[in-house]
C-alpha angles and dihedrals in degrees: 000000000000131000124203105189114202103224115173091119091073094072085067101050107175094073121108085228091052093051084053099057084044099061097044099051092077093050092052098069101085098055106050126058085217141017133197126190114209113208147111114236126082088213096060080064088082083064091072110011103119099037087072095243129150128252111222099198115216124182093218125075121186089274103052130067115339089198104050084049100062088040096058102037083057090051081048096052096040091068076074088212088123128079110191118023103203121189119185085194119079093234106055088183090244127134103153117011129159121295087229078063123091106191111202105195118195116217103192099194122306096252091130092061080060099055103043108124108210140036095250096047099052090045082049090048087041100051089044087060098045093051082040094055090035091049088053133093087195132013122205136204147183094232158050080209090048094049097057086047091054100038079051103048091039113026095170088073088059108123092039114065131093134181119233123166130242113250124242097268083237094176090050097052092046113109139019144241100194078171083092098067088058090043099051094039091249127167116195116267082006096113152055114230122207117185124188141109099268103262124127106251089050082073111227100136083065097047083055103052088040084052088055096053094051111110093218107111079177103064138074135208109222113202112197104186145097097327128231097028081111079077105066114116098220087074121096130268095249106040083048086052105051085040078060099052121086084246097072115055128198105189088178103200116010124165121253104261087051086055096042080052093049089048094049096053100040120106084220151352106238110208120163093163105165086198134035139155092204120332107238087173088062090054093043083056103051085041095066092037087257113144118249127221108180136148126280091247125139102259100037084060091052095041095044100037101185098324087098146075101226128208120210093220137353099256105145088236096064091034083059093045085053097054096050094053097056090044085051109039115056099174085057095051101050084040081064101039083059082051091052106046093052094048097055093059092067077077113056109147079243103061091032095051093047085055089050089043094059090052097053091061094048118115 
């Protein structure tokens, strides 16, 4: 059977989507006979070289002409030499293909629909899912949580979605900088880490203010994130004035061992996200024997198993007592490192790209 990947996420390769479809290209060699990867850029090549996989060369990447892009990947899929067509975006850019061709969308959450941030563009980023999920044989996400939001925003896709889980972004999480800890002035289990890209929901004003009330003139709060949005002069005095303190770091980019270093020394991973498809960051952190505080939401339940100290909601004032129990009590906190670390291995790529597989072949 042939795969033809559609990989134009890959030429922007920052994305968490991107990292997904990264660490499964490597797992779905032994189960085709052959593989195509559909994207743009030269550079994204690097990605499969060596697996012996083809590059189908588009002239459209996710930024340029939608259009011209719907209009080429049908051109791609009427040749009828691929099997299974599988997107891990929830717009594969089809709207006619061959009938040979069985085309498998992933819908990760709907979190984007949320955060649209005007009528026209949500209508734009709904219509694109519905003809997405109508386009698909079979639609995948991250979720059990994921799958009632989107049965619920979209009934007509009931009957065609299936959950299957992200894999640990093992390449992503080889290798380590210890170098950041000098540069930021940072002492081992002498700091609080928040990961996330800056939004509200994520939660990062109240880790902030949590972090201020903490009677603990000795520790740090390390944001790695999108840099400056502390800035922003809608936030509050008080959270402006402690980002501004040399207790609260914002690093802005920093490459992934510097961030595994920073995971592995950290007495916790602080991460009061009010919203999630799935929660990488709580994986990456278990991964690396790093303590987990999240929220009490659906997929984060799912995602963190027992390996985490759950908060029922993201109010600065349990996010501080948190805090203060991990930093205090040392017996707790390897007793959720050993949680953890069983818990991530329920997500090897292995096991995660079989179960994907399957449902490729699905009918």
């Amino acid at each position: 059977m042939n795969l033809l990947l559609d990989a134009r996420v890959l030429d922007h390769t920052h994305t968490g989507i991107a990292v997904f479809t990264r660490e499964l290209l490597p797992y779905l060699k032994d189960h085709f006979s052959r593989i195509g990867v559909l994207h743009k850029s030269e550079e994204a090549v690097s990605y499969y070289k060596d697996l012996g996989y083809e590059w189908v060369r588009c002239n459209y990447n996710l930024k340029d002409n939608m259009l011209g892009s719907i209009l080429e990947t049908r051109e791609i899929l009427k040749s009828g030499s691929w099997d299974v067509f599988f997107s891990p975006l929830f717009f594969p850019r089809v709207l006619s293909r061959s009938a040979k061709t069985k085309v498998i969308v992933m819908i990760h959450d709907l979190i984007y629909l949320d955060e649209a941030d005007n009528p026209l563009r949500y209508f734009k980023l709904w219509l694109a899912t519905l003809v997405g999920g109508k386009t698909a044989d079979r639609i995948l996400t991250v979720s059990e949580f994921s799958k009632s939001v989107i049965e619920e925003k979209f009934p007509s896709f009931k009957g065609k979605i299936s959950v299957v889980s992200c894999p640990l972004p093992l390449r992503k999480l080889a290798g380590f900088d210890n170098s950041v800890l000098t540069r930021l002035n940072l002492a081992e289990q002498r700091y609080f880490l928040f990961v996330s890209a800056l939004r509200k929901y994520k939660g990062y004003e109240q880790t902030i203010q949590a972090f201020g009330e903490l009677d603990e003139p000795n520790l740090k709060l390390v944001i790695v994130g999108k840099p400056d949005l502390w800035q922003d002069r809608n936030l509050p005095q008080e959270i402006l004035r402690l980002s501004k303190s040399e207790r609260v770091i914002f690093t802005g980019y920093i490459s992934d061992m510097e961030l595994n270093s920073l995971y592995r020394n950290a007495l916790a991973l602080v991460f009061p996200s009010q919203k999630e498809g799935f929660g990488i960051p709580v994986l990456e952190a278990q991964y690396h024997g790093c303590p987990v505080i999240c929220t009490e939401i659906p997929p984060l339940k799912e995602v963190a198993g027992e390996g985490c100290l759950f908060l029922k909601d993201s109010f600065p004032m349990n996010i501080q007592k948190a805090m203060v129990k991990i930093a205090s009590d040392n017996e707790y906190k390897m007793g959720l490192i050993e949680k953890g670390r069983r818990n991530m291995g329920r997500f090897y790529p292995e096991t995660i790209c079989e179960n994907i597989v399957e449902h490729l072949f699905v009918k």
